[in-house]
N, CA, C and O atoms as a GROMACS GRO file, in nm:
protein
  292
    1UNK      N    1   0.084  -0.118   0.000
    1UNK     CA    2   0.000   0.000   0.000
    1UNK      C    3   0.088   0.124   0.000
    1UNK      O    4   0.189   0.125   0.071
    2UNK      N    5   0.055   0.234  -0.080
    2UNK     CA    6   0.111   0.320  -0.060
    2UNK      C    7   0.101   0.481   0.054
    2UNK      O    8  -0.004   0.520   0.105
    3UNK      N    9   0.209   0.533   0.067
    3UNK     CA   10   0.228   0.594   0.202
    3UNK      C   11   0.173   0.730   0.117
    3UNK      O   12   0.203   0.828   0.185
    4UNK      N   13   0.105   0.770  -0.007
    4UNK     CA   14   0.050   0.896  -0.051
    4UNK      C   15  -0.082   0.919   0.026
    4UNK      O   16  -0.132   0.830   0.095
    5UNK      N   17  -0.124   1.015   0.014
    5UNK     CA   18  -0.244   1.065   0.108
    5UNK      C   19  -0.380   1.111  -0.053
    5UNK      O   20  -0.432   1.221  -0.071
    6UNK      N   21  -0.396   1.009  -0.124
    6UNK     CA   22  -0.439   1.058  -0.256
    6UNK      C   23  -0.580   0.922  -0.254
    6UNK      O   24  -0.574   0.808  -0.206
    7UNK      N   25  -0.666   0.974  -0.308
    7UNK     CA   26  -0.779   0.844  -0.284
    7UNK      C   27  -0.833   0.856  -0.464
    7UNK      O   28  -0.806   0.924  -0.563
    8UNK      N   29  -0.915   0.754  -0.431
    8UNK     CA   30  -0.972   0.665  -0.608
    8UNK      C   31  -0.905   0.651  -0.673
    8UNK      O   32  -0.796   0.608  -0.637
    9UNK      N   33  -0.936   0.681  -0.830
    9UNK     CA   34  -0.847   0.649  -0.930
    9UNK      C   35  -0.720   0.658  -0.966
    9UNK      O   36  -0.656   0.590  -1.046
   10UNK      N   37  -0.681   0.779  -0.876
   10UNK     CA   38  -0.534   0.826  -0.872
   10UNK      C   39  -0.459   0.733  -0.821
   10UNK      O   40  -0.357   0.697  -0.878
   11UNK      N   41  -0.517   0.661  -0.659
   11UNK     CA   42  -0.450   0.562  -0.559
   11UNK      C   43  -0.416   0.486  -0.655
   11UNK      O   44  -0.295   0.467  -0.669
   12UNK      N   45  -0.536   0.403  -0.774
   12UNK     CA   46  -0.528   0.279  -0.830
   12UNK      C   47  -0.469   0.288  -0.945
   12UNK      O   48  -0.483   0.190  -1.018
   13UNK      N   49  -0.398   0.387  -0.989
   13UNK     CA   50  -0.299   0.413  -1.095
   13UNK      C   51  -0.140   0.411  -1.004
   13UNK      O   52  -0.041   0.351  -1.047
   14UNK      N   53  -0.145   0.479  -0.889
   14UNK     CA   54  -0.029   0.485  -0.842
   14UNK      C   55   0.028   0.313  -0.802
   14UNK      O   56   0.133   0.253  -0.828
   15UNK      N   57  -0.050   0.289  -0.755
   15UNK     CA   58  -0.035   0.163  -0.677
   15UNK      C   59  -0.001   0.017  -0.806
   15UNK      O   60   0.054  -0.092  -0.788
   16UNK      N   61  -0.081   0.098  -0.974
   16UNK     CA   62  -0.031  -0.030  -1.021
   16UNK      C   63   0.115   0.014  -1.086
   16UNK      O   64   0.173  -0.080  -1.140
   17UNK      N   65   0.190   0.151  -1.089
   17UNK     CA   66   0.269   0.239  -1.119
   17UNK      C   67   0.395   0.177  -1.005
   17UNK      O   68   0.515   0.167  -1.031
   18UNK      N   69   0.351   0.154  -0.922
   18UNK     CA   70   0.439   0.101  -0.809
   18UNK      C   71   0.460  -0.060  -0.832
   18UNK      O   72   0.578  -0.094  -0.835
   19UNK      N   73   0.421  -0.101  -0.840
   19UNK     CA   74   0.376  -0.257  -0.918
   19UNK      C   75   0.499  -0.270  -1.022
   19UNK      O   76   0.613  -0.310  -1.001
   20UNK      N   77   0.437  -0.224  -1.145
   20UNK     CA   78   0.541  -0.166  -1.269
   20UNK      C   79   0.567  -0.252  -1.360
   20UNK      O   80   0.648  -0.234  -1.451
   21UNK      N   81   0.493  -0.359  -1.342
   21UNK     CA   82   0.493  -0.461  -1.485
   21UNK      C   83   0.499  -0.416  -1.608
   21UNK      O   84   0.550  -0.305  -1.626
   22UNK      N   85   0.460  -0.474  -1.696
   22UNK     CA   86   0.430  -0.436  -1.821
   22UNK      C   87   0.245  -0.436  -1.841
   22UNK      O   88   0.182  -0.358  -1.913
   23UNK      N   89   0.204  -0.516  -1.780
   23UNK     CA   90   0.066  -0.539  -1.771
   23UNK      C   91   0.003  -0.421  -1.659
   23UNK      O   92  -0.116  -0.393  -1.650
   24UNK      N   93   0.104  -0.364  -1.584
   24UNK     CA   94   0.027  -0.221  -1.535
   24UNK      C   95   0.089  -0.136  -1.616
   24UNK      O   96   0.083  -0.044  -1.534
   25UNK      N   97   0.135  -0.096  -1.691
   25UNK     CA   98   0.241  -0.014  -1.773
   25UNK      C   99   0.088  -0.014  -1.878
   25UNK      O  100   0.039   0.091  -1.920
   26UNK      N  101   0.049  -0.104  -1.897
   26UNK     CA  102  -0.121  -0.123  -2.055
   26UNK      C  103  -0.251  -0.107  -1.957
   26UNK      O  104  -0.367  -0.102  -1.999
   27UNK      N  105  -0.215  -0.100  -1.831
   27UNK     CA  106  -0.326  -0.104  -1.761
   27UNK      C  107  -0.314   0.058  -1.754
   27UNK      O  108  -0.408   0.118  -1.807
   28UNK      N  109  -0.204   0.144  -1.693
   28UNK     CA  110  -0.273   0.272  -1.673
   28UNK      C  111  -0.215   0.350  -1.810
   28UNK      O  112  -0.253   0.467  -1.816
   29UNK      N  113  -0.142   0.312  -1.907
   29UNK     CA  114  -0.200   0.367  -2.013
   29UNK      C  115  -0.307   0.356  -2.079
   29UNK      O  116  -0.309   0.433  -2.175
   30UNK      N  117  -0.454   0.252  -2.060
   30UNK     CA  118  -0.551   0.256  -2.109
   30UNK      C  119  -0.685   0.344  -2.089
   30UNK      O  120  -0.802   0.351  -2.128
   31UNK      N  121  -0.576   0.421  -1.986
   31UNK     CA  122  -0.678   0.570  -1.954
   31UNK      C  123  -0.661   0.642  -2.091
   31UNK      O  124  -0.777   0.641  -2.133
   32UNK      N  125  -0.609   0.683  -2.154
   32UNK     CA  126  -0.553   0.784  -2.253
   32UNK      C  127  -0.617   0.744  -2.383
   32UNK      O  128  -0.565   0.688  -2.479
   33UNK      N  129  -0.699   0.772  -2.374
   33UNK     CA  130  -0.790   0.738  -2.509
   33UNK      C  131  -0.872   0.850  -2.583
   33UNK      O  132  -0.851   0.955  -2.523
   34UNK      N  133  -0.944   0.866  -2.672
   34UNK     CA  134  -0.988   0.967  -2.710
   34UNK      C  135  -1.068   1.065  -2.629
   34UNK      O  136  -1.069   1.186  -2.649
   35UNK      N  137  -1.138   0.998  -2.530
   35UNK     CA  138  -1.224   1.050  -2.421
   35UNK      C  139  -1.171   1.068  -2.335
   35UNK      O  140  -1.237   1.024  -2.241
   36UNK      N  141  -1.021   1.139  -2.279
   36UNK     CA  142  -0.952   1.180  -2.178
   36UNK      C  143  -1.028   1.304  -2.126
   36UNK      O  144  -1.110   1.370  -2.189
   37UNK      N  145  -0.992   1.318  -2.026
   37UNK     CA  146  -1.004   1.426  -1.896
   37UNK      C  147  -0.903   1.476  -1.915
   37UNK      O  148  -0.826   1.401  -1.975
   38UNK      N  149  -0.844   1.621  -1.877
   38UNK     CA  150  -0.751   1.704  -1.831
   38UNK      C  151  -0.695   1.635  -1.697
   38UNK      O  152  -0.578   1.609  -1.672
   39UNK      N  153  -0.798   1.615  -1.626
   39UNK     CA  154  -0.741   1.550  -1.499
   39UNK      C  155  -0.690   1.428  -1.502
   39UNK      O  156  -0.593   1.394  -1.434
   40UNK      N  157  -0.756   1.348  -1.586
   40UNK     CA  158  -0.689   1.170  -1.662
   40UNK      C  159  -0.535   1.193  -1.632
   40UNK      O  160  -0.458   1.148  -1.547
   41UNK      N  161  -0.522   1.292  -1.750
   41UNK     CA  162  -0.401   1.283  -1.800
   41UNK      C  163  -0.314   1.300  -1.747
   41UNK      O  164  -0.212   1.235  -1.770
   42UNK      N  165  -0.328   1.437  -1.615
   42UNK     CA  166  -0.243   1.432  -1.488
   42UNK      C  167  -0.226   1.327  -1.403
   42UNK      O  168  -0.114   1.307  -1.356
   43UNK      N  169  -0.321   1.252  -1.373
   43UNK     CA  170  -0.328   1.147  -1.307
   43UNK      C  171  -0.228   1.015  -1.369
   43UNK      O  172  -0.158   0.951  -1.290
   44UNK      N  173  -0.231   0.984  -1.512
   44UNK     CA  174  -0.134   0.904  -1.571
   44UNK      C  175  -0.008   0.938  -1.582
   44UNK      O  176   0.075   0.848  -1.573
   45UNK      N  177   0.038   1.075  -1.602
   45UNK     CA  178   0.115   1.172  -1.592
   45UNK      C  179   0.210   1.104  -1.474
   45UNK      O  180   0.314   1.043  -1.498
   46UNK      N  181   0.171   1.120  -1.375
   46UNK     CA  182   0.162   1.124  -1.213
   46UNK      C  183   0.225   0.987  -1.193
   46UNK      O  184   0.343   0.951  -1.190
   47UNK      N  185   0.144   0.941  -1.183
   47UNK     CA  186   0.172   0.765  -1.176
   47UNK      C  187   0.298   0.707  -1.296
   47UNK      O  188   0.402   0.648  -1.267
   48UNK      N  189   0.243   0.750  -1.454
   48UNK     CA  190   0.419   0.725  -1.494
   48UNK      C  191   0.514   0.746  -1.470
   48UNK      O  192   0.608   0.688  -1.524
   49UNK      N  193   0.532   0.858  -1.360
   49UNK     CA  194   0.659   0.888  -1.312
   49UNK      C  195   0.726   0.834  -1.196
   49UNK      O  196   0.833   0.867  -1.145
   50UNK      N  197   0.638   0.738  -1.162
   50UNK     CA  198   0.669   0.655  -1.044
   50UNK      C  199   0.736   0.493  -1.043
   50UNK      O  200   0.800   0.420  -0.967
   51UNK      N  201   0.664   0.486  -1.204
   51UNK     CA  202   0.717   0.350  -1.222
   51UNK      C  203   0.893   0.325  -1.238
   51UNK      O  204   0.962   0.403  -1.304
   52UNK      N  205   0.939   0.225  -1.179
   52UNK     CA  206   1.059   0.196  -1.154
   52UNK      C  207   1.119   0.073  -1.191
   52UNK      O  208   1.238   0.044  -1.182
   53UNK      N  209   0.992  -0.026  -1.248
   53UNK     CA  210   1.065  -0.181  -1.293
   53UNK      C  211   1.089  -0.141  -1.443
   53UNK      O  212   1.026  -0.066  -1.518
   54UNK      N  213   1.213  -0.226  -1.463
   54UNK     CA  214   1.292  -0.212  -1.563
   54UNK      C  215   1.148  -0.290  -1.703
   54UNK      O  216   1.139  -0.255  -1.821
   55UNK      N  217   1.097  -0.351  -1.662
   55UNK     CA  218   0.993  -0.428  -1.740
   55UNK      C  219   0.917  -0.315  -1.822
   55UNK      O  220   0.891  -0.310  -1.942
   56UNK      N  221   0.884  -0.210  -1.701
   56UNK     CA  222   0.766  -0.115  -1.734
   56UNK      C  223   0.790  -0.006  -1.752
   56UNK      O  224   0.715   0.088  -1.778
   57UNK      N  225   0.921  -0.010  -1.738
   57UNK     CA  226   1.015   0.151  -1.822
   57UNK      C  227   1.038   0.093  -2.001
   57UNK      O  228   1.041   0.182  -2.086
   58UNK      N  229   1.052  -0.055  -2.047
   58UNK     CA  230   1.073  -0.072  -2.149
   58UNK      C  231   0.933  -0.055  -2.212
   58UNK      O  232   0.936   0.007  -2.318
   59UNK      N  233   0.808  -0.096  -2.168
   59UNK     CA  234   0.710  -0.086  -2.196
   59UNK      C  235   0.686   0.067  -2.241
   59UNK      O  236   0.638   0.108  -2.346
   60UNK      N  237   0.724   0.127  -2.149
   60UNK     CA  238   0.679   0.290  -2.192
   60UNK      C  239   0.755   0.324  -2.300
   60UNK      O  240   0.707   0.397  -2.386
   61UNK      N  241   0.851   0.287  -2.306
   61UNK     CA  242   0.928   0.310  -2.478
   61UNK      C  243   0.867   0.239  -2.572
   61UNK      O  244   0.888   0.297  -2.679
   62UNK      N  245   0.805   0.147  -2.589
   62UNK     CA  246   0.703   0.118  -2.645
   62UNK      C  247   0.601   0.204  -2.706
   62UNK      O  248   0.574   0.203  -2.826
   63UNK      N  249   0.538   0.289  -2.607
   63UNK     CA  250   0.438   0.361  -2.587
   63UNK      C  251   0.469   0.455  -2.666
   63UNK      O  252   0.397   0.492  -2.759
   64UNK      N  253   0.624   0.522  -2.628
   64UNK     CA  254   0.680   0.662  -2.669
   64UNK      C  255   0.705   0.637  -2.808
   64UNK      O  256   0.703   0.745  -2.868
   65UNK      N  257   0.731   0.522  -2.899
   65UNK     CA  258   0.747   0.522  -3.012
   65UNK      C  259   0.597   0.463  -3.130
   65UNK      O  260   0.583   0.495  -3.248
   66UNK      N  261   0.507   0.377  -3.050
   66UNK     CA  262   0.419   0.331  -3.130
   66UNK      C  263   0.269   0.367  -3.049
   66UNK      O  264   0.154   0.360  -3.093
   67UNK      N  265   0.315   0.406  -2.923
   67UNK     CA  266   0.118   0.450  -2.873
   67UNK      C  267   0.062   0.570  -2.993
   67UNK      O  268   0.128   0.635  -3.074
   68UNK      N  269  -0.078   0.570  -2.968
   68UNK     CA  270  -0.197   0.647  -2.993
   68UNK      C  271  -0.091   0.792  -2.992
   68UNK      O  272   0.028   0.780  -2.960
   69UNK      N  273  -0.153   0.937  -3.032
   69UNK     CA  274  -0.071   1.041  -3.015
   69UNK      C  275  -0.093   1.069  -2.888
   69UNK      O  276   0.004   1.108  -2.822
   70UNK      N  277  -0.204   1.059  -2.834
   70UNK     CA  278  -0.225   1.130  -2.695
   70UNK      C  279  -0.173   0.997  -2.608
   70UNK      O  280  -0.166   1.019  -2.487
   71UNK      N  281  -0.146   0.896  -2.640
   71UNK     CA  282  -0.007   0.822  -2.554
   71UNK      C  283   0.124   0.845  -2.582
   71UNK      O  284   0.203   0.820  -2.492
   72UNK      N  285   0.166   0.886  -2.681
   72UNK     CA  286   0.286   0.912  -2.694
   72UNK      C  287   0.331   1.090  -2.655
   72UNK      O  288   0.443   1.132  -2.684
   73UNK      N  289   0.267   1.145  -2.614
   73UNK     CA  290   0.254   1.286  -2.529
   73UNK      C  291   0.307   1.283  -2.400
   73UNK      O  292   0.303   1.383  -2.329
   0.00000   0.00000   0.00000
């Protein structure tokens, strides 16, 4: 569990961000879709910057070269 003071969707992005698979790496980039929020995006924003497994940092290069445009942002 994490020691942030942040509740809902944010927690459950951070927490799979902390995780850091590759399968949370597709899990909270599947916020970012045409129907984003301003706040979404901070929230994914947020949480990508937390991830730390080497699995789910390669994954995001993934992202950065072949995601959607508003994933590769």
């Amino acid at each position: 569990m994490t020691s942030y003071k942040f509740t809902g969707k944010l927690v459950e992005l951070i927490e799979k961000a902390e995780h850091g698979s590759e399968l949370d790496v597709d899990k909270i980039m599947s916020h970012l879709t045409n129907n984003f929020s301003l706040a979404m995006t901070w929230f994914v924003d947020y949480a990508l910057g937390l991830v730390e497994n080497p699995n789910g940092i390669k994954r995001l290069e993934h992202y950065l070269f072949n995601g959607t445009l508003i994933q590769r942002n």
